[in-house]
N, C-alpha and C positions, 0 to 999 in steps of 0.2 A: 656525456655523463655529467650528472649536476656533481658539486664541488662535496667536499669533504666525504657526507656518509654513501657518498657516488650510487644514487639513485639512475636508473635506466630513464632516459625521457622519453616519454610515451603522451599521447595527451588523453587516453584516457586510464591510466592508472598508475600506480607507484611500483616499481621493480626491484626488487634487491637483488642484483644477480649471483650474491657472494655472501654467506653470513662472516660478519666482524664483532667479533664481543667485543671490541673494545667502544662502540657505539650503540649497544644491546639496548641500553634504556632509552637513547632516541628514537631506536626505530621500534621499541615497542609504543610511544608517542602517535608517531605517524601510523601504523598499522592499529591503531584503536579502533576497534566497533564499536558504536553505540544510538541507542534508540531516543536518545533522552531520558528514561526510564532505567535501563541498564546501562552500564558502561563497562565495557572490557578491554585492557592493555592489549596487545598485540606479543604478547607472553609466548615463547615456545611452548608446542604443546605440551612438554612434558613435565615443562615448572623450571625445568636446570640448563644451565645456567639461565641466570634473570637480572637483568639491571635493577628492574622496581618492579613486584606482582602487584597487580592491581585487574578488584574487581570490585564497579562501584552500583550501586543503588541510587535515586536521586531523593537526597532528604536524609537518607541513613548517615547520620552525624554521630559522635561521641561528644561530652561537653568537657571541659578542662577550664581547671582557673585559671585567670589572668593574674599572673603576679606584677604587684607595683613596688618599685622602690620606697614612692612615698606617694601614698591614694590620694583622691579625693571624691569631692559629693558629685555624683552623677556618672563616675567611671562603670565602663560595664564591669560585671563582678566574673563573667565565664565568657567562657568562648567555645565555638563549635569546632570540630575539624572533620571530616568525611574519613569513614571508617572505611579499609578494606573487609568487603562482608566474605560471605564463601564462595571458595573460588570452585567454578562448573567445569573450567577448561580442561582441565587436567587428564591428558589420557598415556599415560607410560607402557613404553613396549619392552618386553625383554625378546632376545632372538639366541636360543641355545644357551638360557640363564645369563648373557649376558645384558645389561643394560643398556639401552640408545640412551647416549647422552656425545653430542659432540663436541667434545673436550678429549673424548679418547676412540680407539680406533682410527679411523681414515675417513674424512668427510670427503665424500666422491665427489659430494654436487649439493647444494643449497639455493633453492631460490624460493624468494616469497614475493608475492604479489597481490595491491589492494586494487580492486576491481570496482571505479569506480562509477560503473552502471550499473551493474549486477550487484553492487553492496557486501561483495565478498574479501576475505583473506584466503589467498590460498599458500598451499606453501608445497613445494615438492624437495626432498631429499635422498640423496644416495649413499650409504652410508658400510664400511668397511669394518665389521667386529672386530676387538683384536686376536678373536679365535679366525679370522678370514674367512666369518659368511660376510656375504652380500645382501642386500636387502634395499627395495628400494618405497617410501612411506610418501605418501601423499593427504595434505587434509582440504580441507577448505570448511572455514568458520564465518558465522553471521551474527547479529542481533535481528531480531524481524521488525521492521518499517506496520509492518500487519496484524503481528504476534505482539502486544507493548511487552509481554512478560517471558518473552521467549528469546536464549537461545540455541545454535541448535550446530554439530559438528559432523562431518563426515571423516571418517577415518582410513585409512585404507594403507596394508602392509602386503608386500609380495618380495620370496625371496630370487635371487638373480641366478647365484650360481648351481646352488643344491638346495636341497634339501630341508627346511628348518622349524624346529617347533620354534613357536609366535605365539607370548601371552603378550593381551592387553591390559591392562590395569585403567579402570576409567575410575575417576575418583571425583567425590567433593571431598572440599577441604575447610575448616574454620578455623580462624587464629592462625594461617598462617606466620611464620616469622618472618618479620622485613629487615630489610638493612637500615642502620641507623646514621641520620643524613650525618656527612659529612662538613654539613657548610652551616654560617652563622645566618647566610643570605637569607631576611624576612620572605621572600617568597618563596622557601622552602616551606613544606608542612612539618606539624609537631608529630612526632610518630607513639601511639598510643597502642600499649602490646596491650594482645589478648583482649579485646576490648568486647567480643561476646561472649556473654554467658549462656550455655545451653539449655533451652528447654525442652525439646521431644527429638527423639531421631527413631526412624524406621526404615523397615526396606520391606519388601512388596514384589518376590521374583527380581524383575531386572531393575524396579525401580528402589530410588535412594529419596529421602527427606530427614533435609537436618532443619531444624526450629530453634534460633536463638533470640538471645534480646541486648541491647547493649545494657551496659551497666551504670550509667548514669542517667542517660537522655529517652529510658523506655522505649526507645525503638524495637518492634518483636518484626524480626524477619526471617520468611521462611525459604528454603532452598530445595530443588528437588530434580532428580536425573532419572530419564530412562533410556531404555537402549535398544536397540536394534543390532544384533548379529548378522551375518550372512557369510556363508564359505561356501567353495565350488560343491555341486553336487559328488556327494561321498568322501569331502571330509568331515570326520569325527570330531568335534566340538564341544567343550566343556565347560560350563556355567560357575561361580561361585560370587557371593553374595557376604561381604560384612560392613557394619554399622556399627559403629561408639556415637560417642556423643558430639565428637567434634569431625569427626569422619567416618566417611562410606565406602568402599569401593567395589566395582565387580569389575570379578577377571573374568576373559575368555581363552581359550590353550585350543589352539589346532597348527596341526603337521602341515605346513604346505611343501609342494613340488615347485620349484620356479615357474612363475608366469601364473600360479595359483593368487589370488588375493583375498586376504581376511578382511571384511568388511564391517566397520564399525558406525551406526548412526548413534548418536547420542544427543537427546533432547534436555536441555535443562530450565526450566521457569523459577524466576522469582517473585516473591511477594514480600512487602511491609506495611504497616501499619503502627502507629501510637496506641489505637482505641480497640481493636479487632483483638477477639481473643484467639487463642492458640489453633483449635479444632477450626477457626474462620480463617485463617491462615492455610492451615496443610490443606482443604479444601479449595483454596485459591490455587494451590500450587499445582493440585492433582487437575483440575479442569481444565489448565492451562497446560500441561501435560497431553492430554487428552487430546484437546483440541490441537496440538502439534502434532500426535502421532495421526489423527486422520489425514492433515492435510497431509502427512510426510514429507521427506527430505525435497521430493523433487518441488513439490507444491508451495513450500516455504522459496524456495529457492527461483522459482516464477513468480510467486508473488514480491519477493523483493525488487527484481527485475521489472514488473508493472510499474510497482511504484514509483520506481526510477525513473524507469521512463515518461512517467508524465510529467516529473521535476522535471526532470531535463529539457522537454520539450516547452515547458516554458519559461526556464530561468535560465536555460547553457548561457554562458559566456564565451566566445571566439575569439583566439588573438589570433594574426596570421603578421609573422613574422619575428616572432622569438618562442621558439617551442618550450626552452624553460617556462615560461610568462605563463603559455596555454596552460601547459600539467599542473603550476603553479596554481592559477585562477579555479579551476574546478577543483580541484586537489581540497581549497578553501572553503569552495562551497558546498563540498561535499560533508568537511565536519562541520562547518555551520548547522546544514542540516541535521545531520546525527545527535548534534548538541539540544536540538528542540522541538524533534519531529513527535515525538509521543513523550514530552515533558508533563502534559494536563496535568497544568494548576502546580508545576512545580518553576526552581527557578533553570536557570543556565549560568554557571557557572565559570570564571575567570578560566578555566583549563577543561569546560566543559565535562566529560563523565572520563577524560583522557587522563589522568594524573593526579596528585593529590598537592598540586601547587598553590599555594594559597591558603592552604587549608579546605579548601572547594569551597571556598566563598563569593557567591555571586557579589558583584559592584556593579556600579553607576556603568561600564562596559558595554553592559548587558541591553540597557534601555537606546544607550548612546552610538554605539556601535551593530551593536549583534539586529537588534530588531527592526532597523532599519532593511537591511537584506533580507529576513524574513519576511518583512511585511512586503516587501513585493515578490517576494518570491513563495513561502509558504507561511501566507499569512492567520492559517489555524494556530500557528506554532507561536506566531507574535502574540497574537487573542490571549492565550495559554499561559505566558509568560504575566503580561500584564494583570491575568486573572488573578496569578499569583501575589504579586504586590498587593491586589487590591484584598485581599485574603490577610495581607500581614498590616490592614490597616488598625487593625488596634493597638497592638504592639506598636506602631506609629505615634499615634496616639500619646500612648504613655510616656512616650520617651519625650514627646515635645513638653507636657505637663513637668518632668521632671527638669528640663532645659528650661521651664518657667515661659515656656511660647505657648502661641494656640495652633490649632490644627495638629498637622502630623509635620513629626521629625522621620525620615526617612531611614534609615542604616546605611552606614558606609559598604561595610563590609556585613556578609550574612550568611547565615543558611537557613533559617525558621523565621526570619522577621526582628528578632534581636540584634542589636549590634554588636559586634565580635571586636572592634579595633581599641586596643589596648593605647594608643596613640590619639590624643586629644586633636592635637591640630592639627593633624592630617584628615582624622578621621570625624568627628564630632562638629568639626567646624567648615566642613565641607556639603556644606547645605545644598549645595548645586544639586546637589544628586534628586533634592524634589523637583526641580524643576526637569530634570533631567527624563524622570517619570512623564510629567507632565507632556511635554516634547515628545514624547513617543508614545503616548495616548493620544497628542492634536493627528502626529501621523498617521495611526492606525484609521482613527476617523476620513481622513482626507482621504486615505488610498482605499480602505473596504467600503464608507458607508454602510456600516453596522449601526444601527436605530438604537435596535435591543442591546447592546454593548456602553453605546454612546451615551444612551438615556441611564444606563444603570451604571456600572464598574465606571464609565471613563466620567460621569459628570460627578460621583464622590468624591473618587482621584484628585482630580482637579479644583474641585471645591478644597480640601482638605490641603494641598498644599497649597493655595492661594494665601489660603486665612495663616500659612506658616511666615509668609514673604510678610503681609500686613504687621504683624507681632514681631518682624524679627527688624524690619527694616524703621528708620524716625527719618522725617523730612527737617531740614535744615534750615537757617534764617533765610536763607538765599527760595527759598520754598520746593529744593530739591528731595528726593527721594533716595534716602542712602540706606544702602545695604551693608555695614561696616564689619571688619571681626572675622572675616571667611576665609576659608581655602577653597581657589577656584581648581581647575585641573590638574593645574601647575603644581606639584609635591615641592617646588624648591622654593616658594614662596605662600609662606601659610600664615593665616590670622592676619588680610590685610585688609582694607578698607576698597571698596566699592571695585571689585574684580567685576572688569566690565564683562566677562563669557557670564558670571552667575546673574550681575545686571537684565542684562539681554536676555536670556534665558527665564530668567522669574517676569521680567515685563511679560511676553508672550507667555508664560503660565497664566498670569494676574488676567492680561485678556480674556484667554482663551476661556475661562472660570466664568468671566463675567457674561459670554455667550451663551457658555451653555447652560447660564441657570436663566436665560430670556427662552432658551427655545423648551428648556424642558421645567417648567413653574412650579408644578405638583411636586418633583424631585428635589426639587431646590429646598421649596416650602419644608418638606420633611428632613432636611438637611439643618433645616433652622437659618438658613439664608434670608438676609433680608434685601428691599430697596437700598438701603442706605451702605449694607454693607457690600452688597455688587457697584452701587458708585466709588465706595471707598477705594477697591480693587483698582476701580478702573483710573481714578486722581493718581494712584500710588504708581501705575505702569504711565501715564502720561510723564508725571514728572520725573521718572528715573533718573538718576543723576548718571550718566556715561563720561565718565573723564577723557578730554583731550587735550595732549601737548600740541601747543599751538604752534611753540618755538622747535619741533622736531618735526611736527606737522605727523603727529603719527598718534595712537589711544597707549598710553600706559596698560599695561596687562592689569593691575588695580592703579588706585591713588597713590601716585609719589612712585611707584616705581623706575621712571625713567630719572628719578632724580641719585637713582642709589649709584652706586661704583660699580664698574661691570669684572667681572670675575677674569683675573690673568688665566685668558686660556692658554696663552704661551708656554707658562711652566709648567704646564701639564702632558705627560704622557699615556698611552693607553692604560697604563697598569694603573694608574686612579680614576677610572670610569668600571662602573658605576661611583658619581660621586657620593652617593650616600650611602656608601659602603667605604666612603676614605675619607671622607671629611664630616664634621659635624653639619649636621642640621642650623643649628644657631650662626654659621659662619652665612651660608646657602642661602638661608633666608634675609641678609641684609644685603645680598647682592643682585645684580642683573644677570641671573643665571636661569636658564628657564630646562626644567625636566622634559617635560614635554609640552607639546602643541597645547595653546590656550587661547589669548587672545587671538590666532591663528585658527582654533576651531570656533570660536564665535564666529568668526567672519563666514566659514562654513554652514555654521545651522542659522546663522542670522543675517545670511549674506543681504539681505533688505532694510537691515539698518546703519550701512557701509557704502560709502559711494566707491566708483571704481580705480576713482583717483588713491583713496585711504586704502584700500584692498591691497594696491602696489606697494606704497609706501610701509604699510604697515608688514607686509610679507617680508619685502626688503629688510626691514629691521629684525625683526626676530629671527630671523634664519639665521644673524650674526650672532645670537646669544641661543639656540636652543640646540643640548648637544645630545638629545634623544637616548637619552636611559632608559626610557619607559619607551614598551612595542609598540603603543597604540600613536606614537607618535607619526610615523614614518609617512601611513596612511592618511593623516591628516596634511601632511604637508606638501605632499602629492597632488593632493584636490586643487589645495589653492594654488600651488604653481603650476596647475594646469589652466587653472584661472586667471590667472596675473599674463598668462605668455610665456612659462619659463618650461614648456616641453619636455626639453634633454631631461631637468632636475628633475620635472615629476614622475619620468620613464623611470630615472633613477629610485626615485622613492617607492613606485609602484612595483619594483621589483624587491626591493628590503623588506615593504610590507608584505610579500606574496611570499617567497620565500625566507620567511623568519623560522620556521621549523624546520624545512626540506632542509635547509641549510645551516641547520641552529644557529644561528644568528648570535640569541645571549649568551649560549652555553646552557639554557635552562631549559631545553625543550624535554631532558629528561621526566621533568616533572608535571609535563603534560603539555599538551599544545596552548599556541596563545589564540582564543578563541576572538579577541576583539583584534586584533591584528591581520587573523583570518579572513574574517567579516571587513575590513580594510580594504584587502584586496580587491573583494567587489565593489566598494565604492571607491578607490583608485580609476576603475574601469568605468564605472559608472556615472560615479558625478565629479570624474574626475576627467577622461578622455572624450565620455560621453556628455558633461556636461547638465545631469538630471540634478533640478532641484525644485523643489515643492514648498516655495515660500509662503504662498498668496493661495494652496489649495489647488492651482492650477499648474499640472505637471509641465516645464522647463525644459531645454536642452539648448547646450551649446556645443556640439562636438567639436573635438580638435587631436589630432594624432600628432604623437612628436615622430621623426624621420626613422626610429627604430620598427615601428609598426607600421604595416601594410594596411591594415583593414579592422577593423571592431566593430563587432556584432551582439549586443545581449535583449533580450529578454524578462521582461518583469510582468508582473501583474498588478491590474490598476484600476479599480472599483470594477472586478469583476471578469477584466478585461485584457486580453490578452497581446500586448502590445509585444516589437522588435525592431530595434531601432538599430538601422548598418551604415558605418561612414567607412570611406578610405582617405578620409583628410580632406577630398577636392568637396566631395558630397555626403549627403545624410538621406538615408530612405527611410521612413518609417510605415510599417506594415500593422494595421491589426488584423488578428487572426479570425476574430471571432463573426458569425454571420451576426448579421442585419443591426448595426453598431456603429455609433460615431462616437467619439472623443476630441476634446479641444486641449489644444497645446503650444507650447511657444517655442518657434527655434529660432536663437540667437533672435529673440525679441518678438520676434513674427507671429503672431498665430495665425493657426491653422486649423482648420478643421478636417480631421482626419474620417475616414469612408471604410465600414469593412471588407476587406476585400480589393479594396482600391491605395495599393502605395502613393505612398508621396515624395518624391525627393526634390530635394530642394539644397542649393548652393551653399558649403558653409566658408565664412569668409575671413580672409587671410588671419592669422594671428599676427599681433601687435609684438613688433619685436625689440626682446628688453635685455637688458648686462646682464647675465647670472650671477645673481644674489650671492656673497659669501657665507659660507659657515662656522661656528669656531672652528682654531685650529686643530687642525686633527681629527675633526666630527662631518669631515665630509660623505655624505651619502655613501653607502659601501659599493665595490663594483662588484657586482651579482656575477657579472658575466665570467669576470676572470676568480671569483669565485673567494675576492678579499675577504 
């Protein structure tokens, strides 16, 4: 059993053998459906008890001011937060007027289970009235991978002992009431009551449509339920139907005999829109409607399981030798996917469609973390994402013009393309995040070879932030190239001068810019790019200025950082972690204290402007100062101490990353999973055991298994192509699947050219062995196992 909310280890799904309210909102977390499009908490069906109800849309925001102490020019003036819209799930039973609700009567038996091939939650209950019937209820819930606006519930109530009249109450619901957060913690969301106002509600026989709109940010979304009945031949069945404005519900009332079962399908579809009017809405909802009850329950229910299965059969991940690890790793990749499989043209958000943490605000994550595993794995979804940004390029745009730059300023924090972050130097001055874009349109290119992508959305892209780096960065007497005034990844060190991860990062945008406007000239041309200003690009990434301490032998995370004081981690105990929840900012920032992975993740995305000597040294040092506040850390520092030789430590980190929510880790998983933490865990395994990295365009691999792991095996896809790469430490096989196909590739330097059809293995060679690296005190890596 995994630790705290003692999940069942299975390696393909999540088990709760026991319901605990006192963990109710974490495991409605972990048991989230969602399609990218929809997003549904893992909510009892009947609503009660509930840690946090949540049912999201992607894009359906409310706006709210930012209030300032004391403002200034260019602060954003609003902010978005993602609204609970109406909730579809909802099906409440009564058994002899009494209400299921377990909190009273006798809970005989509770288990739920997320099915993570089939795409299911199921849930089964046994439950003791406290008049002493019996009854035992079974559901199982989806979002459809097939259906983007559909989803869809299977109900099912049979009494045990006697006898029992069984209503159902299937309900939508709008404005639900939420509980009001208890915590100050910024990654909580602002909670916004009643936030739709009603415009149409009907009903239609079995079917429900409620139409609202938010009240600020014009979003009109429509909601709609139908249903399906079924009881044994010759019981008597009774219908009833109402709608208000903000709710619908239909009951059904039959007598059953033990071993009788009332059967409940209930299809529900959503739709929104900013521009679509009302009657284009309810007709979105009814089509889709429509189109679910032909396929019906069972055909939804196969096609989820299709889909699945051909994710799975290209992207599974194998661990063999720590079963947490295996449930872990899919587990992960399972809401990666959920998070951005029918997004089209939307973003993915910091907590994904799972929680309202954040506010649902996509960040720099998304491009950094998340789409990296899409794009070898389901690279429609990366396309999608990126389409998005390129969509929020005017809004970009503007905000650089107001910032007095050229090209586009990016957003820190978003949901529509606007900046949301109330906080100047974390957020305003964190420019990395263009290049951060940038980076993950060079990789989309490398791994799809999309022409029609490349030549349009990614050479704007890139154009647009290039011309940001030019305006924002001045070369120096010395004839360097300095980028000054920034927050790199680091939140505990903001506003500093030449942060070599944004450095490094904007070099390879400035490049990258300058290529693609030689290969596509017509696009450039209409871009208004010129000769002069593709050399200027290309002057300003040659001369980058990269700071190094010569006398530590190691790169300052920016300029002068190694020169600051390093933070007494001795006086510190657990109860002042998170530090920016107990110490000021101003104190944070004039020290050697690192939040998360930075100069540690440049070495990661830019391992090619690092020799392997700096890689060590520099790993070594920051491990001593970074005490991993932020999730996305873990996974970073996993890579490279898979990198550097330090095995044990990156088992260890690869397990922190993988289980951050199974195991809630922050304590915050209530408010939704960490979806770049998730996404972590596949590159732990990836380019971190498996050693993939895609510097030079030509895919990499260094395998290495630390002593805990038997064997790793995954799967990506790679211009088309359907690659599986298996070591057990001594060797490395690599297989492509696909007929009449060859691929070139480098392992542990070597290349190779790989044959369809025809494996290759080849020897991998001893790991270089090194001290283990210290941590601050007290921030040593958690042990997963014993379940610290």
């Amino acid at each position: 059993m995994t630790a705290q909310i003692a999940f069942t280890v299975d390696p393909w799904c999540v088990r709760e053998p026991e319901l605990r309210l006192d963990v109710l909102g974490t495991t409605e977390s972990v048991f989230a459906l969602s399609n990218g499009h929809i997003g549904v908490r893992g909510n009892l069906d009947e609503g009660e008890p509930h840690g946090l109800p949540g049912t999201y849309l992607n894009s359906v925001y409310e706006r709210r001011p930012l209030p300032y102490a004391e403002g200034g020019y260019g602060y954003p003036e609003s902010g978005q937060t993602i609204i609970n819209v109406t909730n579809g799930k909802l099906v409440r039973l009564l058994v002899d007027d009494e209400p299921f609700d377990v909190r009273y009567g006798t809970l005989l038996r509770h288990e739920r289970k997320l099915d993570l091939r089939a795409g299911t939650l199921e849930r089964v209950a046994e439950w003791r009235s406290p008049a002493d019937q019996e009854v035992r209820i079974t559901s199982t819930r989806l979002v459809s991978f097939t259906h983007r606006s559909v989803m869809a519930i299977l109900y099912e109530v049979e009494p045990l002992k006697h006898a029992a009249r069984v209503v159902l109450q299937s309900e939508l619901v709008a404005n639900e009431q939420l509980p009001m957060p208890a915590s100050t913690d910024p990654r909580v969301a602002a909670v916004l009551e009643s936030p739709l106002a009603p415009l149409e509600h009907d009903r239609d026989g079995n079917r429900l449509t409620l139409i609202h709109e938010t009240r600020r940010s014009g979003r009109r979304m429509a909601a709609a339920a139908d249903h399906l009945i079924e009881a044994p031949e010759g019981v008597k069945t009774s219908m009833e139907t109402a709608v208000q404005e903000n709710w619908g519900r239909v009951t059904a009332t039959a007598t059953l005999q033990p071993g009788q079962k009332l059967r409940l399908v209930k299809f529900v579809s959503y739709g929104w829109s900013s521009e679509r009017s009302v009657p284009a809405l309810r007709d979105q909802v009814a089509a889709a409607l429509t189109g679910a009850r032909h396929t019906g329950w069972d055909g939804l229910v196969a096609e989820q399981r299709a889909y699945l299965d051909d994710f799975w059969a290209g992207a599974d991940v194998e661990v063999d030798g720590d079963p947490d690890l295996q449930q872990a790793v899919r587990f992960a990749l399972f809401h990666v996917l959920q998070a951005g499989a029918r997004g089209e043209g939307r973003p993915i958000a910091a907590k994904g469609l799972t929680g309202p943490g954040y506010d649902g605000h996509c960040f720099w994550d998304t491009e950094t973390f998340v789409l990296p595993v899409l794009i070898h794995t389901a690279p429609d979804a990366a396309k999608d994402v990126l389409r998005w940004r390129h969509s929020t390029l005017p809004k970009a745009r503007a905000r650089a013009r107001t910032l007095g730059l050229e090209g586009a300023a990016f957003p820190w924090r978003t949901i529509n393309g606007d900046e949301c972050s109330g906080y100047w130097p974390a957020g305003t001055a964190a420019f990395h995040v263009n290049a951060d874009i940038a980076d993950a349109v060079i990789r989309y290119r490398d791994a799809v070879r999309d022409e029609e992508f490349d030549r349009t959305v990614g050479t704007e892209l890139l154009v647009e932030t290039a011309r940001l780096w030019r305006s924002l960065g001045a070369y120096d007497r010395a004839g360097k190239f300095r980028i000054d005034g920034v927050t790199g990844p680091d939140e505990y060190s903001a506003v500093a001068d030449n942060n070599v991860y944004t450095n490094l990062m904007a070099q390879r945008n400035l490049r990258a810019a300058a290529a693609v406007c030689r290969r596509y000239t017509d696009e450039a041309t209409a871009l208004g790019v010129t000769g002069k200003e593709t050399t200027a690009w290309r002057e300003c990434a040659d001369s980058m200025y990269i700071p190094f301490d010569e006398k530590l032998g190691v790169h300052p995370q920016s300029e002068g950082f190694t020169d600051h004081a390093v933070l007494d981690f001795e006086s510190l105990t657990d109860a002042d972690y998170p530090l920016m929840l107990h110490m000021p900012y101003v104190q944070l920032y004039r020290l050697q204290v690192v939040k998360q992975a930075d100069l540690v993740l440049a070495m990661q995305l830019r391992g090619d402007a690092f020799t392997a000597e700096q890689k060590a040294a520099n790993f070594a040092y920051y491990e001593k100062l970074t005490v991993r506040d932020s999730s996305l850390s873990a996974c970073t520092q996993a890579v490279m101490a898979a990198e550097t030789g330090h095995l044990g430590l990156a088992y260890d980190y690869a397990c922190e990353a993988a289980l951050m929510d199974l195991h809630d880790v922050t304590g915050t998983t209530l408010n939704g999973l960490h979806m770049a933490s998730l996404a972590g865990a596949w590159s732990t395994m990836v380019g971190g055991f498996g050693g993939m990295r895609d510097h030079s365009g030509t895919l990499s691999f260094a395998p290495r298994l630390p002593p805990e792991l038997k064997r790793l095996s995954f799967g990506i896809t790679h211009r088309g192509l359907r690659l599986r790469v298996e070591t057990d430490g001594a060797e490395a096989t690599y297989t492509l699947t696909d007929d009449a196909s060859t691929l070139d590739l480098l392992h542990h330097g070597q290349r190779v050219t790989l044959v369809a059809g025809e494996p290759m293995t080849l020897p991998v060679p001893p790991t270089p062995a090194r001290p283990r690296p210290q941590q601050p005190h007290g921030r040593q890596p958690r042990d997963m196992r014993a379940g610290s």
